[in-house]
C-alpha positions as CSV (number, residue, x, y, z in Angstrom):
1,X,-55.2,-10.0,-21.0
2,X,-53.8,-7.2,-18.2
3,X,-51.1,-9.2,-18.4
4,X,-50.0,-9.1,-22.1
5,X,-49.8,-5.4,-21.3
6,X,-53.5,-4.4,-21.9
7,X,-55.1,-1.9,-19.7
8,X,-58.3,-3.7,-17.5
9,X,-60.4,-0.7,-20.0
10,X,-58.8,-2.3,-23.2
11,X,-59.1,-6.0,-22.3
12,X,-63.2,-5.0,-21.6
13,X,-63.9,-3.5,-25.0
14,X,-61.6,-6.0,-26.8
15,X,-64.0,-8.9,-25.2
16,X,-67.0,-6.6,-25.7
17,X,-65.9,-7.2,-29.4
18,X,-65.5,-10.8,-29.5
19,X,-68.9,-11.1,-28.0
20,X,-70.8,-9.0,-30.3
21,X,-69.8,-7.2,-33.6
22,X,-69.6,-5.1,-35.8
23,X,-70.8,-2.6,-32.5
24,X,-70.7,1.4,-32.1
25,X,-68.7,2.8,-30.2
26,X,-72.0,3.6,-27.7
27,X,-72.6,-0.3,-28.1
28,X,-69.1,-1.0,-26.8
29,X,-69.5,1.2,-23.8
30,X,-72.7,0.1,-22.9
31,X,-71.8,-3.7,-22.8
32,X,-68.5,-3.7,-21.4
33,X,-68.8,-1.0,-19.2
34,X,-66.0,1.3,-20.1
35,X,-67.2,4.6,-19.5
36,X,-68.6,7.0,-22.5
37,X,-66.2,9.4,-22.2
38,X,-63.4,7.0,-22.4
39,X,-64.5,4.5,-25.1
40,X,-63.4,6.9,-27.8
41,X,-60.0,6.9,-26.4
42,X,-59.8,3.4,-25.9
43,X,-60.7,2.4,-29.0
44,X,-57.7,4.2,-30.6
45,X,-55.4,2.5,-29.3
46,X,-56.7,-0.8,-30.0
47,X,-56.8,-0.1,-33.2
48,X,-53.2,1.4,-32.9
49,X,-52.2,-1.7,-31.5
50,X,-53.8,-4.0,-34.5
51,X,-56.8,-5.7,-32.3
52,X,-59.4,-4.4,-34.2
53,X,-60.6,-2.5,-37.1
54,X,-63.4,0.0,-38.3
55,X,-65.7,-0.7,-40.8
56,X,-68.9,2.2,-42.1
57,X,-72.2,1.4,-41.8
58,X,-74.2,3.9,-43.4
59,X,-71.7,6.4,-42.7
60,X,-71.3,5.0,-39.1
61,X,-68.6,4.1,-37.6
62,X,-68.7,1.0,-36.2
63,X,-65.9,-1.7,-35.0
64,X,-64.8,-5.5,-35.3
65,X,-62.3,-7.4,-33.5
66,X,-58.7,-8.9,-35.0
67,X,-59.2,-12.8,-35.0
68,X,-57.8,-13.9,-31.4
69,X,-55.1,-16.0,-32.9
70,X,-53.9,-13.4,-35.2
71,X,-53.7,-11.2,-32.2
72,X,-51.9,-13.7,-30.4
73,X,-49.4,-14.7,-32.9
74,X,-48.8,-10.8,-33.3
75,X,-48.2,-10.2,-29.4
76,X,-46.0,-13.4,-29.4
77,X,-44.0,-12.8,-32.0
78,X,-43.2,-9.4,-31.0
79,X,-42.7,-10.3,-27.5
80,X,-40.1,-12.8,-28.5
81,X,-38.1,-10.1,-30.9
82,X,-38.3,-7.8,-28.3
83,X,-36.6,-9.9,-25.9
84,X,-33.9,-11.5,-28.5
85,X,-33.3,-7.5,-29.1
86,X,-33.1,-7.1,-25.2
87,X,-30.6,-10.1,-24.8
88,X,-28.1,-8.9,-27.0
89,X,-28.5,-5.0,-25.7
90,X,-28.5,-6.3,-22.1
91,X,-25.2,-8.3,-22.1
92,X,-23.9,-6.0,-24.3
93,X,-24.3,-3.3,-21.1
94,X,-22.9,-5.9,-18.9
95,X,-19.8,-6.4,-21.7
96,X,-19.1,-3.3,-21.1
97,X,-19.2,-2.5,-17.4
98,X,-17.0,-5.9,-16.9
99,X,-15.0,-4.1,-19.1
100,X,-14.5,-1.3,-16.7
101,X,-14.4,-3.0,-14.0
102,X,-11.5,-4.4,-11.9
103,X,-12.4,-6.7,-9.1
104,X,-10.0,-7.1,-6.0
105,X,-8.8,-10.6,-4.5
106,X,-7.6,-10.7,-1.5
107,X,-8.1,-14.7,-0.7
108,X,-5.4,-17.1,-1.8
109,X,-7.5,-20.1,-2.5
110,X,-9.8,-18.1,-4.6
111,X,-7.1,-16.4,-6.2
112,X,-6.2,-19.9,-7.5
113,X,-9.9,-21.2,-8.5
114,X,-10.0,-18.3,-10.6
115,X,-6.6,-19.1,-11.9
116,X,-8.0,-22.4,-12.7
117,X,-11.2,-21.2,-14.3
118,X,-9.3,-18.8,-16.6
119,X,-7.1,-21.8,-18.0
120,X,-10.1,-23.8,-18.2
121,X,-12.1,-21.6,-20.4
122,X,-9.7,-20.4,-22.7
123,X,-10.0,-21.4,-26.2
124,X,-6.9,-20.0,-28.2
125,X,-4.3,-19.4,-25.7
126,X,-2.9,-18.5,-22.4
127,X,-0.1,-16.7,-21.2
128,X,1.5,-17.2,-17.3
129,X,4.0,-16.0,-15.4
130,X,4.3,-17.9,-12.3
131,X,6.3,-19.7,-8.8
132,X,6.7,-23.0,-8.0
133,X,4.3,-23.2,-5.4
134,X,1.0,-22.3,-7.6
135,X,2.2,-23.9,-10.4
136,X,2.0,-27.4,-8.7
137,X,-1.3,-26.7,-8.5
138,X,-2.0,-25.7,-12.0
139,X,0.0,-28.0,-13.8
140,X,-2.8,-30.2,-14.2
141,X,-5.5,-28.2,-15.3
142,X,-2.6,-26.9,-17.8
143,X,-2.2,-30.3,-19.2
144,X,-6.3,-30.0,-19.9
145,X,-5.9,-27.0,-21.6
146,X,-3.4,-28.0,-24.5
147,X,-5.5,-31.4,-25.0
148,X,-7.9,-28.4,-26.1
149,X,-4.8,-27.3,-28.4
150,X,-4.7,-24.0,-26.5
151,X,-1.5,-22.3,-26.7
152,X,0.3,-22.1,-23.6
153,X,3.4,-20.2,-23.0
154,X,4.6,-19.7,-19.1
155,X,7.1,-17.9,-17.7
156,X,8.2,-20.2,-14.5
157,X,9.9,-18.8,-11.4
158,X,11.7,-21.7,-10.1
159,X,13.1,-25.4,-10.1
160,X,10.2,-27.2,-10.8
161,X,11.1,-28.9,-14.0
162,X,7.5,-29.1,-15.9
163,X,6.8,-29.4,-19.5
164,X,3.8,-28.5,-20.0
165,X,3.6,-25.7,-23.4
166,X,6.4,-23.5,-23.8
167,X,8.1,-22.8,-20.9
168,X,10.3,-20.2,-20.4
169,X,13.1,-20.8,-16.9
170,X,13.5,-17.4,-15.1
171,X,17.4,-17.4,-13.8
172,X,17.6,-14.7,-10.9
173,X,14.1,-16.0,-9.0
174,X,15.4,-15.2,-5.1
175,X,16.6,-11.6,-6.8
176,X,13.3,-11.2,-7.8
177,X,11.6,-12.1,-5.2
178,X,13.8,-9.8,-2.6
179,X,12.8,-7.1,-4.9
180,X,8.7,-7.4,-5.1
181,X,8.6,-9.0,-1.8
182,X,6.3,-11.8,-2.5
183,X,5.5,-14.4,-5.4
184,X,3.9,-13.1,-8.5
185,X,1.1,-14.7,-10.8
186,X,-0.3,-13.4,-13.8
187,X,-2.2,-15.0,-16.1
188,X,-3.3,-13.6,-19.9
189,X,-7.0,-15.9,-21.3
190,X,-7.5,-15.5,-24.7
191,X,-6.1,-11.8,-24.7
192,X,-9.8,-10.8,-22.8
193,X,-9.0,-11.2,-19.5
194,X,-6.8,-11.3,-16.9
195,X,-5.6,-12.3,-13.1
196,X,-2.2,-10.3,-11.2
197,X,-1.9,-11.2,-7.8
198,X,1.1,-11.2,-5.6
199,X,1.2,-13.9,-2.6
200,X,2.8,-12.1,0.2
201,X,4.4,-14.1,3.5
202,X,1.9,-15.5,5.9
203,X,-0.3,-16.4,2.5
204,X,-1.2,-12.3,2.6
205,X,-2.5,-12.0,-1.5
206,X,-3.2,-8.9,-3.4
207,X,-4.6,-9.9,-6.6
208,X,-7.0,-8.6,-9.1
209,X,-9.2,-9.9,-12.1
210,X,-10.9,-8.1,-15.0
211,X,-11.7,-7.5,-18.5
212,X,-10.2,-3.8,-18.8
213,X,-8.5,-3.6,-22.2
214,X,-5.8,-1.6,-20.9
215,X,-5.6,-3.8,-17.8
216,X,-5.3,-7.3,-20.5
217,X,-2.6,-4.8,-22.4
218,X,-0.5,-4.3,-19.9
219,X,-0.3,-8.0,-18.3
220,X,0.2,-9.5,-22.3
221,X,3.3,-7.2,-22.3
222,X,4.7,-7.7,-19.2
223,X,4.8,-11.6,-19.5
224,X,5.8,-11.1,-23.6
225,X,8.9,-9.1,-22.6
226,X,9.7,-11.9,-20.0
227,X,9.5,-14.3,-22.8
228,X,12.1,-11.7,-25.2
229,X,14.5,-11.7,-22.3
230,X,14.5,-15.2,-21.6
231,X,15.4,-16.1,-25.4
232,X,18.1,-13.3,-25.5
233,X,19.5,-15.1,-22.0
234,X,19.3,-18.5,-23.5
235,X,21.9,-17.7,-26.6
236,X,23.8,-14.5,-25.1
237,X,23.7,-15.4,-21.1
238,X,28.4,-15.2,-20.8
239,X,28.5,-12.1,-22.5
240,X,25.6,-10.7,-20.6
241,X,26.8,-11.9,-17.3
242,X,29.9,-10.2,-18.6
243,X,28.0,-6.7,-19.8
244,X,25.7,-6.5,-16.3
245,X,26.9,-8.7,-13.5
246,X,26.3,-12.0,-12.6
247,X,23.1,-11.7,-11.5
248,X,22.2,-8.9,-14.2
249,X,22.4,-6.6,-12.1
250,X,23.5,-3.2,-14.3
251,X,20.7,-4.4,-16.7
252,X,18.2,-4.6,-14.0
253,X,19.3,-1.2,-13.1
254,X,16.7,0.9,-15.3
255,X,17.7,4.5,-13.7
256,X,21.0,3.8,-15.3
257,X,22.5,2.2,-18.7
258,X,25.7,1.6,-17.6
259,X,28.0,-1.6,-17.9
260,X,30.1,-3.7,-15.4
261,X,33.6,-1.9,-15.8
């Protein structure tokens, strides 16, 4: 009975009860051995908790105990709300400090399982921007995802010819990598959460995953205004070469808005 959160006084005058009732509260004492000048105390709070009740007998008091089962069927039933309320508190708590949190990744091959796992558990869609290198290794598990009728729209750095969702072809890949120094991969699950990483020479990574609402933000609209630019190149690419160089670069240039001459 300690166990279902009863003190060793309160089990003893509860099974006092069970034995022998209606009893005085001198009765009580004197067969389960809780001391007099606690059985007073005691008593109130089994009645407090529902375990037994008082009945008057010639205008004394005296006490009976709450069936067992009923008593039982109580405790369980509020044991079990208590811990459905619990559940939902407690993940709630860990909701939110995922949602502050942003973990580091500095290993390349679990920088990819997690790129996996992200496709793998989306449910509505997924947004990537990524090289030829990891995408070889995600094409697959891609494939999986839009048998699941996710929507999948990827932004590919490279020559890799793939068809997998819609796939948008970056044009000035070696510029871009000059400029970050490295390969990039982001990847957007179901707008809740999100891997960056950069893969560095010597397979070097610096990569990231979390559920940070601003973090999630910020990666959707990077890879979104890929997407804009790459539909603008597709129909206006002569007359942009034209506007900002061949290899874009006066559009590139964001300290400037200036045209080629």
């Amino acid at each position: 009975m300690t166990g279902l959160g009863l003190s060793e006084y309160e089990a003893k005058t509860y099974l006092s009860l069970l034995r022998e009732s209606p009893s005085t509260a001198y009765e009580i004492g004197k067969h389960s051995g809780v001391p007099t000048s606690k059985i007073y105390e005691i008593l109130q709070k089994l009645s407090e908790k529902g375990m037994i009740s008082i009945v008057d007998d010639r205008k004394i008091k005296k006490y009976v105990p709450i069936d067992p089962d009923d008593f039982l069927n109580r405790h369980k039933l509020m044991t079990e709300r208590t811990v459905e309320s619990l559940r939902k508190d407690l993940v709630n708590i860990q909701d939110t400090i995922n949602l502050s949190s942003v973990w580091n990744i500095t290993d390349y091959d679990y920088l990819m399982d997690k790129a996996r796992s992200l496709i793998t558990n989306a449910s509505r869609t997924v947004l990537i921007s990524v090289w030829k290198e990891e995408i070889e290794q995600l094409e697959e598990t891609m494939r999986e995802a839009l048998r699941r009728n996710v929507r999948l729209v990827t932004v590919h750095f490279g020559t890799a010819k793939i068809k997998t969702g819609q796939v948008y072809q970056h044009p000035i890949e070696d510029t871009i990598y000059q400029e970050k120094n490295g390969r990039g991969i982001v990847i957007v699950a179901d707008s809740r959460e999100v891997l960056m990483g950069t893969i560095m020479k010597y397979g070097r990574v610096e990569g990231a995953w979390s559920r940070n609402r601003g973090f999630i933000t910020v990666a959707e609209d990077y890879i979104k205004h890929d997407v804009y630019i790459m539909k603008i190149i597709r129909r206006y690419d002569r007359l942009l070469r034209e506007r900002f160089g061949s290899r874009y670069e006066r559009l590139r240039d964001i300290f400037s808005d200036e045209e080629v001459l």
